[in-house]
C-alpha positions as CSV (number, residue, x, y, z in Angstrom):
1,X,0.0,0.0,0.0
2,X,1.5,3.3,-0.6
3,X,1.6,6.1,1.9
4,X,-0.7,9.3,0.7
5,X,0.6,12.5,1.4
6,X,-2.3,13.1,4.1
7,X,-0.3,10.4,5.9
8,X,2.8,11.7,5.6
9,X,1.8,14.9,6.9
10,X,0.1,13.0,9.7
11,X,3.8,11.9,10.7
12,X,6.3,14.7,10.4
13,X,6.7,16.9,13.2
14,X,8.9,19.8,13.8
15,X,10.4,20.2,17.5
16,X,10.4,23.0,19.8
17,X,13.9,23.4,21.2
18,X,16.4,20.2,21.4
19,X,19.7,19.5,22.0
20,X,21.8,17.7,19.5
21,X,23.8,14.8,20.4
22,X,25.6,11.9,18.2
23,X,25.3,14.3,15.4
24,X,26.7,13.3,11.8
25,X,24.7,15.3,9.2
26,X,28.2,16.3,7.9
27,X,29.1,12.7,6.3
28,X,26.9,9.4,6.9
29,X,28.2,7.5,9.9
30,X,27.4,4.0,10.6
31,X,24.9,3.2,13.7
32,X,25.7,0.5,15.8
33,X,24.7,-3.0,14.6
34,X,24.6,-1.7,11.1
35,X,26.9,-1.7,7.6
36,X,25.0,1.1,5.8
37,X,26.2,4.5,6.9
38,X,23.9,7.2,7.4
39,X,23.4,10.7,8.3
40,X,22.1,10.9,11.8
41,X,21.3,12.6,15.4
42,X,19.8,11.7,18.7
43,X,17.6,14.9,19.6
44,X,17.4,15.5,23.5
45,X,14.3,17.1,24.1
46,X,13.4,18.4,27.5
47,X,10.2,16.8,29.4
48,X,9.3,20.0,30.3
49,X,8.3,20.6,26.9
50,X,5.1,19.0,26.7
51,X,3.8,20.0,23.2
52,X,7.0,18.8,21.0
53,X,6.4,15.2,23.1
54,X,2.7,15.4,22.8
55,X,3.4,16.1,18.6
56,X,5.6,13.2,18.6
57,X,3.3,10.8,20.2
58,X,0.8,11.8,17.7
59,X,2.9,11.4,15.0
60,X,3.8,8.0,15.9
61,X,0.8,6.8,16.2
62,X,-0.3,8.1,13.2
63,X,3.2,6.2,11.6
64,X,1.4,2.9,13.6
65,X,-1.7,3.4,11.8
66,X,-0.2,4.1,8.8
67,X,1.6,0.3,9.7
68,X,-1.3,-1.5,10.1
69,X,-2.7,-0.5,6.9
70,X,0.5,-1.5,5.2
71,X,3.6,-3.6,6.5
72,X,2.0,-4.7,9.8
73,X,-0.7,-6.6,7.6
74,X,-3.9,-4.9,9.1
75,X,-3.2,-5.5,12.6
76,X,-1.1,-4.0,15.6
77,X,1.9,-5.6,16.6
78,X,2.0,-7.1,20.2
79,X,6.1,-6.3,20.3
80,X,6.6,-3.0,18.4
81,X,9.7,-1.0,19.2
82,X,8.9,2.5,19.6
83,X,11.5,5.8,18.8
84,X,10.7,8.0,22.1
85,X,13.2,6.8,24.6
86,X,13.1,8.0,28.3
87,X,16.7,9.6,28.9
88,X,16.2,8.9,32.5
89,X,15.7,5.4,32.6
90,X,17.9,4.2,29.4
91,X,21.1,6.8,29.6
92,X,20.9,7.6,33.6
93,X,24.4,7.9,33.8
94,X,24.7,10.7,30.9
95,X,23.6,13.9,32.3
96,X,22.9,15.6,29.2
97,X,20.1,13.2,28.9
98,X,18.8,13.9,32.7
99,X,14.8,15.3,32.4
100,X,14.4,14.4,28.4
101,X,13.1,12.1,26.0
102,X,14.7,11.4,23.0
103,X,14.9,10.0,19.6
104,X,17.5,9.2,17.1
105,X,16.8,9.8,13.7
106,X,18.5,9.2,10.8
107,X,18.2,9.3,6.6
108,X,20.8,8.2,4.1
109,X,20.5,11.6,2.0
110,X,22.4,14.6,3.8
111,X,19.8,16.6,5.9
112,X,19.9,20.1,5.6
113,X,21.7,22.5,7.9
114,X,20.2,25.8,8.5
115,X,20.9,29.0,11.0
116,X,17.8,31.1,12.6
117,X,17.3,33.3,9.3
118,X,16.8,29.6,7.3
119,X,20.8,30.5,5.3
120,X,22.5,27.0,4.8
121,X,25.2,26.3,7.7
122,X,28.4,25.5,5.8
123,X,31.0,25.8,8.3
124,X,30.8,22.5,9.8
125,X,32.4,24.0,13.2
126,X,28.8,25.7,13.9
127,X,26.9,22.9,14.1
128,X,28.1,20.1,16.5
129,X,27.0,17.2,19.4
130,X,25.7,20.2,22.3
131,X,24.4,22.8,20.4
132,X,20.7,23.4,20.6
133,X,17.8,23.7,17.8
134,X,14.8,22.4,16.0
135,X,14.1,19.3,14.1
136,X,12.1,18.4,11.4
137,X,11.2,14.4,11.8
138,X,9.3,12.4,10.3
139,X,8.1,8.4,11.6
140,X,7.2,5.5,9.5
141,X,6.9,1.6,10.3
142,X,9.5,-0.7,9.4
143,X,8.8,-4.2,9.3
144,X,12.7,-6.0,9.1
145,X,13.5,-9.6,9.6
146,X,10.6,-9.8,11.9
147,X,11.3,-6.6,13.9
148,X,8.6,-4.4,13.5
149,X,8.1,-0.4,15.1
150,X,8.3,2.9,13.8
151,X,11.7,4.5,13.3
152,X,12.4,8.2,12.7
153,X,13.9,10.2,9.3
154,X,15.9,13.0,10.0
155,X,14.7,15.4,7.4
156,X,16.6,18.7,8.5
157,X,17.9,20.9,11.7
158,X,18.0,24.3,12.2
159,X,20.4,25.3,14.8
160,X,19.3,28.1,17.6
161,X,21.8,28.6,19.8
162,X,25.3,26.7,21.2
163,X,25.8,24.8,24.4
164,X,28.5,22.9,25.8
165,X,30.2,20.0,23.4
166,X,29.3,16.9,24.2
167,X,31.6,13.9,24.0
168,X,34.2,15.4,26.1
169,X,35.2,17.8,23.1
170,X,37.0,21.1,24.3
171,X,38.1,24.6,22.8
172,X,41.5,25.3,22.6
173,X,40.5,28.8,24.4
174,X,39.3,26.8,27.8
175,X,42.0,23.7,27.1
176,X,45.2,26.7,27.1
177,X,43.4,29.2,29.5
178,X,45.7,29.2,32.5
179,X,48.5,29.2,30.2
180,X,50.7,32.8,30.3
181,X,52.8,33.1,27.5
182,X,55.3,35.6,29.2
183,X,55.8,32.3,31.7
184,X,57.4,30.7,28.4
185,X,59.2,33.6,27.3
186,X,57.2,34.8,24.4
187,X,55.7,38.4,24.0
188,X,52.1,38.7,23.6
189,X,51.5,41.3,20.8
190,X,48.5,44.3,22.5
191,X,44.9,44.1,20.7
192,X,44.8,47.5,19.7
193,X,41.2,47.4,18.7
194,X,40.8,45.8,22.2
């Protein structure tokens, strides 16, 4: 059965404000238990922000319905793995994930990469695993080697505002900031516009 584009409308959502994490949107990446590489983030979103969850919830089971009418064979599975992940309870260690949800999404054509005024982000420096933004997702059913669920397409981010690096990524301004070059013997030349 084919998908109408009621449906797909049904399942696409656009976030309010998440933080980006596992992010390779700059060259496909392959996920854990998988040969094909592909383009891919996990969004953190807060559980405080009850409409992007409440979106998402619909939109998936919209993607269900949309399953049973097509690869679930017209009925609901009993075991169906579901997207929306509670951060508390699957990464408690990982306190970037404290208080959130989150999905991972992922598409095998390069997403696009946008700042607040919608201009294409090209320096890949701007957008990284800790910055914040919104996310335009979409959910469909997969039905695999007898694993069936909905899974979530990364369509595109836009990015809002930075945050700390995750991964345990610094700057070279906070890794060198005690550092005094006169302690080494070397001059440090005056900003003049300074």
């Amino acid at each position: 059965m084919t998908t109408t584009k009621n449906q797909m409308k049904e399942t696409k959502v656009v976030t309010g404000k998440v933080r980006f994490s596992y992010l390779h949107v700059w060259e496909p990446s392959a996920i854990e238990g998988s040969n094909e590489a592909k383009y891919s983030a996990s969004l953190i979103i807060p559980k405080s922000d009850k409409a992007t969850i409440q979106k998402i919830q619909n939109a998936i089971n919209a993607a269900i319905s949309n399953g049973v009418m097509g690869k679930f064979q017209g009925k609901k599975p009993v075991s169906l793995k579901l997207p929306l992940r509670d951060g508390d309870a699957e990464r408690p260690d990982d306190e970037a994930y404290a208080n959130s949800y989150f999905v991972n999404a992922s598409c095998k054509t390069r997403p696009g990469v946008v700042d607040i005024n919608r201009n294409p982000i090209l320096d890949q420096d701007e957008v990284y695993s800790g910055c914040y933004g919104v996310a335009s997702i979409t959910f469909y059913p997969f039905n695999v080697n007898g694993n069936k669920g909905i899974a979530c397409g990364l369509n595109h981010l836009m990015k809002l505002t930075d945050g700390e690096p995750l991964g345990g990524r610094t700057t070279a301004e906070s890794d060198f900031a005690q550092i005094n070059a006169s302690d080494w013997g070397v001059e440090v030349e005056e900003d003049i516009f300074g």
